[in-house]
C-alpha positions in Angstrom: 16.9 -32.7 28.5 19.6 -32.8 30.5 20.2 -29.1 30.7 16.3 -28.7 32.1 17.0 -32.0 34.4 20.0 -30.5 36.4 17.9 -26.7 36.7 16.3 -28.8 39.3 17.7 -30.7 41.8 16.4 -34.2 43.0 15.5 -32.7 46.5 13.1 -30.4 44.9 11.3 -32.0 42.2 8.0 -33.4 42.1 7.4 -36.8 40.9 7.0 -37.0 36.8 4.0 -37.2 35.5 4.3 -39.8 33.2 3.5 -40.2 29.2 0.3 -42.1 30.5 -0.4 -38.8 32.6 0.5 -36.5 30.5 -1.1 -37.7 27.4 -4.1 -38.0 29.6 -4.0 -34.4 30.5 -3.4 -33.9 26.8 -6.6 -35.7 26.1 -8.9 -34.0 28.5 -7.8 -30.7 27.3 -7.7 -30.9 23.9 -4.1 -30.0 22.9 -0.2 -31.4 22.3 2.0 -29.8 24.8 5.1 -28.2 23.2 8.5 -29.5 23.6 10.7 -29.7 25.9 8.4 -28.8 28.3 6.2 -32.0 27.5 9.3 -34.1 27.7 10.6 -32.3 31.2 7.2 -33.1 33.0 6.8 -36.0 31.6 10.3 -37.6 32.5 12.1 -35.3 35.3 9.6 -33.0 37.4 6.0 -32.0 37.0 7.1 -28.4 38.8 9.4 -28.1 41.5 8.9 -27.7 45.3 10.7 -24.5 45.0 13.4 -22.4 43.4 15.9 -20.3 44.5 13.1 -18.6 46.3 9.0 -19.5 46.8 8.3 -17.4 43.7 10.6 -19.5 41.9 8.4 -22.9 42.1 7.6 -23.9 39.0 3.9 -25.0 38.8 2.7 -28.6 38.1 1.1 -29.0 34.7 -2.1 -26.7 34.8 -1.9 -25.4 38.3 -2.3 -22.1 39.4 -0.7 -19.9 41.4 -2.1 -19.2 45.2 -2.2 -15.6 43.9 -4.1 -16.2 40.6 -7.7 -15.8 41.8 -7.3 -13.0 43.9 -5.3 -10.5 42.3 -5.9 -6.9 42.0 -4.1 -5.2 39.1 -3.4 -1.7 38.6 -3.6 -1.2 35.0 -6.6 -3.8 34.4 -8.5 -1.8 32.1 -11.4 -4.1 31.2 -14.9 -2.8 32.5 -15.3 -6.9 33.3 -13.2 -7.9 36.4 -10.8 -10.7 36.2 -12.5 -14.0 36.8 -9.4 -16.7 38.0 -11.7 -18.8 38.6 -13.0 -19.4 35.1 -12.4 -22.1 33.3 -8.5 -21.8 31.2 -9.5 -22.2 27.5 -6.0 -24.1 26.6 -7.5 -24.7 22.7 -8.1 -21.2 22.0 -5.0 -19.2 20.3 -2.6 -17.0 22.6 -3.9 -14.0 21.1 -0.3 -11.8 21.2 2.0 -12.2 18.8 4.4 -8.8 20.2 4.3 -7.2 23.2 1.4 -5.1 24.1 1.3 -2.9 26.8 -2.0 -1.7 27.4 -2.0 0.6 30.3 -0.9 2.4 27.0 -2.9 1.4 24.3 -6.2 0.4 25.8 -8.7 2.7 24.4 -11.5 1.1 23.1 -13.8 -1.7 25.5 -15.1 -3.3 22.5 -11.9 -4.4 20.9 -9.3 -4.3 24.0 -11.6 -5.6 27.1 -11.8 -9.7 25.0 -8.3 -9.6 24.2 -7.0 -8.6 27.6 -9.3 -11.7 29.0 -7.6 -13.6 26.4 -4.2 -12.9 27.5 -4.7 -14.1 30.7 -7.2 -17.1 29.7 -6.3 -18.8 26.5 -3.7 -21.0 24.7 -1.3 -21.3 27.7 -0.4 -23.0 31.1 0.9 -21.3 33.9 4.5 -22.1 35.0 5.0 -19.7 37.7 4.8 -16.0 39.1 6.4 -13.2 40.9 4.4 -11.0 42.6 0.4 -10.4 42.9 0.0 -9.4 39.3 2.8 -10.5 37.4 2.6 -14.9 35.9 5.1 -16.6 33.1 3.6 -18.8 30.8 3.9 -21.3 28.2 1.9 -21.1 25.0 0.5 -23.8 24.0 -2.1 -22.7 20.8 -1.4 -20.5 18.2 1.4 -18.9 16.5 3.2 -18.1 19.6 3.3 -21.9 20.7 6.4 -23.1 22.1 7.3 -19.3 23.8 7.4 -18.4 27.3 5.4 -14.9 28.0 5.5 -12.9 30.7 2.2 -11.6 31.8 2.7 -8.4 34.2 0.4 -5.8 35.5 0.4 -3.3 32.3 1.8 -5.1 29.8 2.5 -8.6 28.6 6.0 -9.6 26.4 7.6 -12.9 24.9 10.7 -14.1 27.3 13.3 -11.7 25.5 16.3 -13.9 26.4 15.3 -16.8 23.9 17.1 -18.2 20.9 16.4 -17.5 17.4 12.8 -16.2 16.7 12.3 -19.7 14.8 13.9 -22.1 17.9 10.6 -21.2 20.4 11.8 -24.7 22.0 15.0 -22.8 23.2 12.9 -19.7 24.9 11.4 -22.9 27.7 15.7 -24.2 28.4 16.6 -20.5 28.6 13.8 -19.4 31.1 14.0 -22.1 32.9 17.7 -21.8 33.6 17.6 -18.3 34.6 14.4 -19.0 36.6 16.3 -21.5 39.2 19.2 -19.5 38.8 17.2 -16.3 39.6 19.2 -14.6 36.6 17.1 -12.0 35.2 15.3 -8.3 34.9 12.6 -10.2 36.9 14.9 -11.2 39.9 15.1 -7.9 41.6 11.3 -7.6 41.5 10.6 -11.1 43.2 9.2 -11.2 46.5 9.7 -14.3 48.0 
């Protein structure tokens, strides 16, 4: 924890949520977060004020970014728009397991249009985002659970610097790190 606890310092945390506040959060939304993020908003910062840049803030536990309702995608295939405003469905599974780059491989409504919704909608919580289109998050259902994703405009992908395939815990420490540190493919595409 202490790795995650100086990526952030004092100055621009937020207050902890508590275990009272997060198992509450827990409880209203019907899942276990994964560790260490559980642990990290729990005891150090639930999100950060900022980062090495705005786009660097890591969101409090189920907040959104200012961008996330009002996004326009080039590569959104679906006939159905994107609805940020709907409801997050945190106990339904991530439904990726590899990347998937659709602008590609998006050729039928009936099977592609639910699972892109799904991407953006289910088993996860938001922990930041880069530009209009492009979010990190956390999965938090399903076989992916523990993994940090990046969710772009075109494509979506695990975090690629991570540990072992089996240590998904690792893939939150090592984000995180090169998040603050703005270390990264992503770091030349932030505006912020």
């Amino acid at each position: 924890m202490s790795v995650l606890s100086d990526a952030v310092p004092g100055d621009l945390r937020r207050s902890p949520l508590g275990w009272a506040g997060v198992r509450a959060w827990e409880t209203a939304h019907g899942i276990e977060l994964p560790e260490p993020y559980r642990t990290f908003v729990a005891e150090v910062s639930n999100g950060s004020l900022e980062g090495v840049s705005m786009a660097h803030r890591l969101l409090p536990l189920g907040g959104l970014p200012e961008n996330w309702q009002g996004w326009k995608a080039d590569c959104w295939l679906s006939p159905e728009p994107f609805d940020g405003a709907a409801v997050r469905k945190f106990t339904e599974p991530f439904p990726l397991e590899e990347e998937w780059q659709w602008e590609y491989d998006y050729y039928d409504d009936d099977e592609h249009s639910p699972l892109l919704h799904g991407i953006y909608q289910n088993g996860s919580v938001l922990l930041g985002g880069n530009r209009d289109c492009e979010f990190w998050v956390l999965v938090v259902t399903g076989p992916q659970r523990g993994r940090v994703w990046w969710l772009g405009d075109g494509c979506a992908a695990p975090y690629a610097d991570a540990g072992e395939a089996g240590e998904p815990e690792a893939d939150f420490v090592a984000w995180f790190q090169d998040w603050q540190a703005d270390r990264g493919w992503w770091s030349e595409h932030v505006d912020g």
